[in-house]
N, C-alpha and C positions, 0 to 999 in steps of 0.2 A: 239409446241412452249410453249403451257403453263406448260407443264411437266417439260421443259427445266428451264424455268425463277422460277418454283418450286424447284427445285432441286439448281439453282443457290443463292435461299435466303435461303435455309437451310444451306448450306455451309457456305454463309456469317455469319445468325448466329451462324452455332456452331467455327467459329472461331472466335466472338464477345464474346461470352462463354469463349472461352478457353484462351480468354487476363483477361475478369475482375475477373472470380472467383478466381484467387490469388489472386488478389488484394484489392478483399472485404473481404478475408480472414487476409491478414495482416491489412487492417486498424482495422478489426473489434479485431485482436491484441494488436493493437495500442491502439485502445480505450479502450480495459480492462487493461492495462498496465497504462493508464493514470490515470482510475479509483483509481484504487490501491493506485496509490498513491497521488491521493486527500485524499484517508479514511487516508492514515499514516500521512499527513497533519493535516487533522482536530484531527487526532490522539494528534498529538505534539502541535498543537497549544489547545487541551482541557488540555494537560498534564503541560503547560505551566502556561495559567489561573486557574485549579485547584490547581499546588500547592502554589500559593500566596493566593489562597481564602481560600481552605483548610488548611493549615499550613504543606503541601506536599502532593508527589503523586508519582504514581507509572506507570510507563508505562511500559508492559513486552506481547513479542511475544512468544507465545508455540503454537505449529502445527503451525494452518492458523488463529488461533485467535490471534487479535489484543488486548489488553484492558486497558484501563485509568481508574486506582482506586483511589479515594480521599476520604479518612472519612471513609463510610457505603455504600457509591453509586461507581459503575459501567457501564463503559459504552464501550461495544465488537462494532468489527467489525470483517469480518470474510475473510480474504485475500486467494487469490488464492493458490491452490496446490503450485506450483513452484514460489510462492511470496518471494525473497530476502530482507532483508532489513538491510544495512550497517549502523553503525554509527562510525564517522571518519575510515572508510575504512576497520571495523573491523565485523562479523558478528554480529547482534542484539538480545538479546533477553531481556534486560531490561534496565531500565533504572530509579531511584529514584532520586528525589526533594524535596529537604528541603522548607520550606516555603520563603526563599531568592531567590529560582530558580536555586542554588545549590546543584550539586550533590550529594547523601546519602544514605549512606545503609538504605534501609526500609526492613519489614517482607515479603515481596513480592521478594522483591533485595537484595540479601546478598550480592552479589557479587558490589563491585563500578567499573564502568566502566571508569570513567574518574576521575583524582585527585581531591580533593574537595578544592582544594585552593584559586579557582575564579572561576567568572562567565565564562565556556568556550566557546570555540566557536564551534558548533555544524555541522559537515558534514554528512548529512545523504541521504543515497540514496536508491531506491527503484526498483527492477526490476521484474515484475507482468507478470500474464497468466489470464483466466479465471477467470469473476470477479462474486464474489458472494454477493450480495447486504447486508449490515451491519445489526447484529440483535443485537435488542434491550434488 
């Protein structure tokens, strides 16, 4: 009998098993995905406050590197492989700030992504894998 009531709790757990390990595999998903996109947050909001303190600024993605340049200072974070990031629905890779909070070609940003004719309204979205903690 006790063979029996053995045999029956292993069972149990490898079917206990075989319900959560999805499931801590997508939250633990979930979590580096949220990650992500708290860095492109604090991203936008440093790239926001630096270009009124600085007199502009530059925020531009290349590979998995994030970075907010103002002045002489830099400051990376380093996003997941498969890290997306849209702005107004278009794919990201930079984005310049005049010291108004208006869009502007800078030496980093040649390219202007949005018209510089006002202050616009910014839709930006983010879809993350594997999160790799920001360097300094």
């Amino acid at each position: 009998m006790n063979f029996l009531s053995l045999i029956v709790a292993m069972a149990i757990a490898g079917i206990l098993a075989a319900i959560s390990i999805p499931n801590i595999g997508s939250m633990a998903n979930e979590s580096q995905t949220a990650q992500a996109q708290r860095d492109v947050h604090a991203a936008w909001s440093l790239l926001a406050s630096s270009a009124v303190a600085d007199d502009g600024a530059t925020l531009t993605y290349v590979g998995r590197t994030l970075t907010v340049t103002a002045g002489t200072s830099s400051v990376q974070w380093t996003l997941p492989a498969n890290t997306q990031i849209s702005l107004n629905g278009n794919p990201f890779t930079c984005l310049g700030l005049n010291g108004d909070g208006i869009p502007a070609v800078t030496s980093l940003c040649s390219s202007q992504v949005i018209p510089a004719t006002s202050i616009p309204s910014f839709y930006l979205s983010v879809h993350g894998g594997p999160y790799v903690p920001p360097v300094s």
